[in-house]
C-alpha positions in Angstrom: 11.3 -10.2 -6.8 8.4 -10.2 -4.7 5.9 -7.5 -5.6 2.1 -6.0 -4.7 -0.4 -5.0 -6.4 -2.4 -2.3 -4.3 -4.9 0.0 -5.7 -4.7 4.1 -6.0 -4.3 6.0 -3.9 -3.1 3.8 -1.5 -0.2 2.8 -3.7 1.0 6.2 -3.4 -0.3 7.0 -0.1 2.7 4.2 1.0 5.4 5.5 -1.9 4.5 9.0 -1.2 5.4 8.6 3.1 2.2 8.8 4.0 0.8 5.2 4.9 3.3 2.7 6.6 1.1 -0.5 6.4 -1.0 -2.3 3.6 -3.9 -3.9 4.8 -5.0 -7.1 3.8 -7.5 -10.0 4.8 -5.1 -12.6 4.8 -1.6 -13.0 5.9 1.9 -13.6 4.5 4.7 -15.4 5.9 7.2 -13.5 3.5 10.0 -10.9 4.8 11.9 -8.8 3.0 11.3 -7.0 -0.3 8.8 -6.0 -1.9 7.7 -4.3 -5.2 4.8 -1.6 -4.7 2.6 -2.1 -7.9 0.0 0.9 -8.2 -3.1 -1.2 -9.9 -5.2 -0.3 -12.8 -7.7 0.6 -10.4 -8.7 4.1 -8.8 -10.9 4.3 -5.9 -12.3 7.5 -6.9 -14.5 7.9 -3.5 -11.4 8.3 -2.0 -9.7 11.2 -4.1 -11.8 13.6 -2.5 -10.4 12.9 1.3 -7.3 12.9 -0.3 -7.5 15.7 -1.5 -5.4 17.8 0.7 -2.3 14.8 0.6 0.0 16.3 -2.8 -0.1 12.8 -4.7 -0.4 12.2 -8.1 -1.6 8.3 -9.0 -0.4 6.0 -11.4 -1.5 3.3 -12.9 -0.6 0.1 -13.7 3.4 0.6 -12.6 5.5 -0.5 -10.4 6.3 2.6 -8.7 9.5 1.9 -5.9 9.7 -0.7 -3.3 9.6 -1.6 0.6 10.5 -3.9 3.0 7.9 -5.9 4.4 9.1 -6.3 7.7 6.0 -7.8 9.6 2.7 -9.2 9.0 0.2 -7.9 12.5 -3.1 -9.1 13.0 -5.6 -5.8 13.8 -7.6 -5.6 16.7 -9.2 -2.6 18.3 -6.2 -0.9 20.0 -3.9 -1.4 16.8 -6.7 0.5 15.0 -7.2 3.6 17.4 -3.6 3.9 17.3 -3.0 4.2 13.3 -6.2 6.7 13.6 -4.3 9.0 16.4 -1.2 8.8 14.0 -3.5 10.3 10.6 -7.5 9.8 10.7 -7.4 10.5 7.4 -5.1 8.0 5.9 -5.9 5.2 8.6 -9.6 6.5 8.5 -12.5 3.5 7.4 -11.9 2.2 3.9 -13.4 0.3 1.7 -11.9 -3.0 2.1 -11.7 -5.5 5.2 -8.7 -4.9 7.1 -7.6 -7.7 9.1 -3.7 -7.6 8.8 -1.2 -4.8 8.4 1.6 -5.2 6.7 4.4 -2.8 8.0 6.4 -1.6 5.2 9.6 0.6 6.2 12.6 1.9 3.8 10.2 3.2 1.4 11.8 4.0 -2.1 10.0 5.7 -4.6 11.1 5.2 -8.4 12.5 8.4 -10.6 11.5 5.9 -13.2 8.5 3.6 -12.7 8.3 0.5 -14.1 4.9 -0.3 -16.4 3.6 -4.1 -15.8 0.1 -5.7 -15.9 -0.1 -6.7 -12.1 -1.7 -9.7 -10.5 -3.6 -10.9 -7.4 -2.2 -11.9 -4.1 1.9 -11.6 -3.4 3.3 -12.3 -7.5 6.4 -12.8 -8.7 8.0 -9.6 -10.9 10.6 -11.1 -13.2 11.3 -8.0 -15.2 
């Protein structure tokens, strides 16, 4: 299975309801689903605007899934949209945001599942 490794919070910004696309600098071709892996990496600069969101961050888990339903290139208007949805979560980040992914049926595991994670769109074969 298909799966993503996306640093905290974000990972559970998306498991949690909050944040319905990933952004990435490149694209993917790939549909269907996809396994949200919550990295070994914290963004702690970014705890503090969270800060009013209830999360709780994990690391290095696979903690539910999505379906990856389309892959949109961002240009001004996609942007002030997201921000008149939540400035907070779609606020600037750290990292360059050229693509959104749109993730819908968003299923957060009872159970997560730990694994080491990888770079890019990897293959889970637990």
């Amino acid at each position: 299975m298909k799966a993503l490794t996306i640093k905290e919070p974000w990972a559970t910004l998306i498991i949690d309801g909050y944040k319905r696309y990933e952004f990435r600098s490149w694209k993917t071709n790939y549909r269907g689903k996809i396994l949200i892996h919550a990295g070994l990496s914290l963004e702690k600069d970014m705890l503090e605007r969270f800060r009013d969101y209830p999360i709780c961050c994990s690391k290095g888990m696979i903690i539910g899934e999505a379906i990856l339903v389309d892959c949109i290139l961002v240009d001004e208007d996609f942007e002030r949209k997201l921000r008149e949805v939540d400035p907070i979560v779609y606020g600037q980040s750290n990292h360059v945001e050229k693509y959104a992914w749109k993730l819908e049926n968003v299923v957060k595991y009872d159970n997560p599942i730990p694994a080491k994670g990888k770079l890019g769109l990897w293959n889970f074969e637990g």
